[in-house]
C-alpha positions in Angstrom: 55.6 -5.3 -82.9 53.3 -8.4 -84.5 52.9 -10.0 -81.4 50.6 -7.3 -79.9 48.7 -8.1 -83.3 49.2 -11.9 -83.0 48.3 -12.2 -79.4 44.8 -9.8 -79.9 44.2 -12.2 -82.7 44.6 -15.6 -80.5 42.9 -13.9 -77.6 40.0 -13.0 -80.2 39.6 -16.4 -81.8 39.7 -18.1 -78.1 36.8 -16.3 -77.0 34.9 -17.4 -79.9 35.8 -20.4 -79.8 34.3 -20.4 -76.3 37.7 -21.3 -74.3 38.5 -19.3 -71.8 41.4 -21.4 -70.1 43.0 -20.2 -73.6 41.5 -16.7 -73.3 42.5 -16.2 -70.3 45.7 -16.8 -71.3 46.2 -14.5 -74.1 44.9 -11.8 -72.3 47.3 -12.6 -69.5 50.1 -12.2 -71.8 49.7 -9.2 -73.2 48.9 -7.2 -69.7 51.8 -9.1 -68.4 53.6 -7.7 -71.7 52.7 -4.7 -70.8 49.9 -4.4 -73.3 47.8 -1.0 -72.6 44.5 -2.5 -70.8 42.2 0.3 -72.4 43.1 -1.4 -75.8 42.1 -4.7 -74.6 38.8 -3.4 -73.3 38.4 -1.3 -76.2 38.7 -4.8 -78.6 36.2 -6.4 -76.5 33.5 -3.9 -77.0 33.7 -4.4 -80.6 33.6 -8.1 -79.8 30.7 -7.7 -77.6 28.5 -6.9 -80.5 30.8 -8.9 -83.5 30.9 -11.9 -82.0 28.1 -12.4 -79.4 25.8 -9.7 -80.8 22.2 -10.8 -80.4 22.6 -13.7 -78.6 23.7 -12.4 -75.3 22.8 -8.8 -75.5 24.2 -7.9 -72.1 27.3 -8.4 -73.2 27.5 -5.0 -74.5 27.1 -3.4 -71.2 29.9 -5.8 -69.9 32.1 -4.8 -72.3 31.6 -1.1 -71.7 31.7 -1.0 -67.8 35.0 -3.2 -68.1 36.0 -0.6 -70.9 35.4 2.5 -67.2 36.3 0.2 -64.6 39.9 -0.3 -66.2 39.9 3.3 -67.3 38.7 4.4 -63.6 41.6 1.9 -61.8 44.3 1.4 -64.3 46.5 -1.9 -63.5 47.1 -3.5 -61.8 43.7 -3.6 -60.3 42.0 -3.8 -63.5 43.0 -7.5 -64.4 40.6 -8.9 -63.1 37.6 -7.0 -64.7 38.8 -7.9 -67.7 39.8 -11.3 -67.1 35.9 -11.1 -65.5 34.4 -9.9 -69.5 37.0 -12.3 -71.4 35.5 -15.6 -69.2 32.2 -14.2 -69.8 32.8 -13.9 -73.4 34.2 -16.8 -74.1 31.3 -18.6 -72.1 28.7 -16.7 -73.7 26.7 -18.2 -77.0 27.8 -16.2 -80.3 25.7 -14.6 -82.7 26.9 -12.8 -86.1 23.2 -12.2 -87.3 23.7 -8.1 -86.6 27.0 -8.2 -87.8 26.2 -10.1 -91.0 23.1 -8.0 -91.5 24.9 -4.8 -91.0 27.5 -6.0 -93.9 24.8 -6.7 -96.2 23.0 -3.1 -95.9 26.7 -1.6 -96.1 27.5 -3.7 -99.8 23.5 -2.8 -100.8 24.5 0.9 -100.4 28.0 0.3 -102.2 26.0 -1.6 -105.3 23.5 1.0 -105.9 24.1 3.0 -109.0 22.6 6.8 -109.3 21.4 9.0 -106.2 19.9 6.9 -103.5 16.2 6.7 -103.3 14.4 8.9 -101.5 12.9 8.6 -97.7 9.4 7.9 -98.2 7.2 10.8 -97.6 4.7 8.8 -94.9 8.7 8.3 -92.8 9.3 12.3 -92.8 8.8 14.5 -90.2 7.1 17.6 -91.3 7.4 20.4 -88.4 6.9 23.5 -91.2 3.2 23.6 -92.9 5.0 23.9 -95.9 6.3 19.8 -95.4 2.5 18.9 -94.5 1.7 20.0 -97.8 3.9 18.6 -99.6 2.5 15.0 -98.2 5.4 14.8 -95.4 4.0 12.1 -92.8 1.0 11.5 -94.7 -0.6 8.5 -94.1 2.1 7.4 -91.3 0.7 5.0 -88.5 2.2 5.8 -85.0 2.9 2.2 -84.2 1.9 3.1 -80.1 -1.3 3.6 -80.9 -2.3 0.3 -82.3 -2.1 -3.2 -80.2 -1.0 -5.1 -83.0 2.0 -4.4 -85.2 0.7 -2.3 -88.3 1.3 -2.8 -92.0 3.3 -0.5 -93.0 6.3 0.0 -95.3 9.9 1.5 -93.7 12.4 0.9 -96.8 12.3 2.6 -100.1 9.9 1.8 -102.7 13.1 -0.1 -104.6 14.3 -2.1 -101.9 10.5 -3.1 -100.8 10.4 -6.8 -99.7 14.7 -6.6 -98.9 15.8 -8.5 -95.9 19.2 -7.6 -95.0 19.7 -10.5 -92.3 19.2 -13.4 -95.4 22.2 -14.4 -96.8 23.7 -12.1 -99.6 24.5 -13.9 -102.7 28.5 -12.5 -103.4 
């Protein structure tokens, strides 16, 4: 009932609080409760990169090979991988900087009004003759071939100069 809810929440907000005697805890209870340990590894991957994102980037992969190793062992051999990811989590340093970012792009897309603009022909890939023509990949700079970071543009004409990981005003 609202206890599997309430107990994913409090085992959520102790990891980003960064206790993990409470953490450990929570996720204790709900395996102990008979709580499906695929559904707790699934709600750490999405914390991995929610709640840590950037900051610790390998938390991802821990996240994910808890995620198989539960999946490969079931319980009640996989406690312990996932109490191993819910210690590291809540001991890692957290990060909302993608996460934020990610929002911003998503509520830019949801503001626009009329068809949204086009790719810019120097970003397109032009396999046919035809595309070449037509200016496809014109004047791109293969970024590989240059030791310093080129000037070039990757956003739309209308959102030149956008940075998505600033603070959106609501």
């Amino acid at each position: 009932g609202e206890e599997h809810y309430n107990c994913i929440s409090a085992l959520h907000k102790s990891m980003r609080g960064s206790d993990e005697n409470a953490s450990l805890y929570w996720l204790a209870r709900m395996l102990e409760g008979g709580e499906d340990p695929l559904y707790v590894a699934r709600r750490l991957v999405r914390f991995a990169s929610e709640d840590i994102g950037l900051a610790d980037p390998l938390a991802l992969t821990q996240a994910v090979s808890a995620y198989q190793g539960c999946h490969f062992i079931g319980m009640p051999e996989c406690e312990v991988i996932l109490a191993q990811c819910v210690v590291y989590f809540a001991r890692a340093p957290k990060s909302i900087e993608v996460y934020r970012a990610y929002s911003n792009v998503k509520e830019c897309l949801r503001m626009h009004t009329g068809p949204l603009p086009p790719v810019p022909l120097h970003l397109r890939n032009a396999p046919t003759r035809l595309m070449k023509n037509l200016g496809y990949g014109k004047g791109y700079k293969y970024n590989p071939m240059y030791k310093e970071p080129v000037e070039q543009d990757y956003l739309p004409e209308e959102l030149k100069g956008t940075d998505f990981f600033k603070e959106q005003k609501t």
